[in-house]
Phi, psi and omega in degrees: 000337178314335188269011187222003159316313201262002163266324202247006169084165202262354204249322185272298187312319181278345157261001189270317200286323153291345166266048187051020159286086225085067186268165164322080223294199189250144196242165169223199174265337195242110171242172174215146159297099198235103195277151149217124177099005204276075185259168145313319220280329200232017175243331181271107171321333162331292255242146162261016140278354198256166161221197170256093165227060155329317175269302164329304156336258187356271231290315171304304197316298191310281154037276205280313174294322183315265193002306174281351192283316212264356179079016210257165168269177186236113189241110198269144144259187179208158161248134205212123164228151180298166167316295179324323205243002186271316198240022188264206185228009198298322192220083181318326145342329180266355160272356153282326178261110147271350182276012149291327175320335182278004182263072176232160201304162188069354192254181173307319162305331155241038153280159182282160172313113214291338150299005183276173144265070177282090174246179199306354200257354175280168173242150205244160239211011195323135160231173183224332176249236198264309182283151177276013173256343196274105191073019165231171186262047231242293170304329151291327174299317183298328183287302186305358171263349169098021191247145200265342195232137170249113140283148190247103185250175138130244151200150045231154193281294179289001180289224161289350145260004136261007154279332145237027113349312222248310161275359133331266214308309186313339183266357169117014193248173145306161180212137161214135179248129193259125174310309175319299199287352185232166201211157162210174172317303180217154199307335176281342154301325190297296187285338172307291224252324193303296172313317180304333182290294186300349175259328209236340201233284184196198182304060193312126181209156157325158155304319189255002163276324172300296174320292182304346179282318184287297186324275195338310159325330171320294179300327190267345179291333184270011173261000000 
């Protein structure tokens, strides 16, 4: 938590710390890669969901190669609604966001970023609200792959990867979030959930502390 002292002060860092917060999360041997949400409609500044996250985009791709170089899967989501749930009253979430209506099926917005790499062996994701476990087959699946840890890519940092962070860990898995890999509108929401993940949920880290853990995995999945 020491490294987050120069936003939010030492006085906050000392109360998060009495309260046992930001202890180390649990690493397992089986991890899986879970972008969420790296769409046009939210990488792209066009999109009234979107910004410029270029460098995430980067910073996933490499990631997402470590991942396939390590055996590990890779798991995309999306945000994707029918006419019926876009322009309907069906999802309340959308009288709060209304420039989510625009995520809607078939359009560009919710394809994926054309700079990612999506191949058959990865698995795709539909969703309708913020965490990507909410209303998906998104924990049987990480179970039937046999994996104990989620990494957490994507956007919005305040959003939909901490949300679904927060039902990770709540599903039993480990979590780590590569800073490098996630993004938001602004900066300030951005480092706000970035402490909060990192005091409550799981693991804030480098881009190159995330490779290695996965090249690790390699050795301890052959023992």
């Amino acid at each position: 938590m020491a490294e987050y002292s120069q936003h939010w002060g030492d006085s906050t860092e000392s109360v998060y710390k009495k309260a046992g917060f930001g202890s180390s999360a649990r690493r397992g041997s089986r991890a899986a890669i879970v972008v969420v949400d790296l769409t046009r409609g939210f990488t792209e500044p066009e999109y009234p969901s979107g910004s410029d996250l270029t460098d995430v985009v980067s910073a996933t791709a490499s990631l997402c190669a470590s991942a396939r170089a390590a055996r590990v899967p890779v798991i995309y989501t999306t945000i994707s609604y029918t006419p019926a749930e876009a322009d309907g009253t069906a999802i309340p979430w959308l009288d709060k966001a209304t420039g989510m209506r625009t995520l809607r099926e078939g359009s560009e917005a919710v394809e994926f970023d054309p700079r990612l790499t999506v191949t058959d062996e990865d698995h795709i994701i539909v969703k309708k609200g913020a965490s990507a476990f909410f209303g998906t087959h998104l924990a049987s699946l990480l179970v039937g792959l046999g994996c104990d840890t989620v990494v957490v890519c994507g956007a919005t940092t305040s959003g939909c990867v901490r949300a679904t962070a927060v039902d990770a860990v709540q599903s039993g898995f480990g979590v780590l979030v590569p800073r490098n890999c996630v993004g938001d509108r602004a900066a300030g929401p951005h480092e706000a959930n970035l402490f909060d993940i990192e005091a409550k949920y799981g693991d804030v880290v480098d881009l190159s502390e995330a490779v290695a853990y996965l090249e690790s995995t390699v050795a301890a999945r052959a023992r």
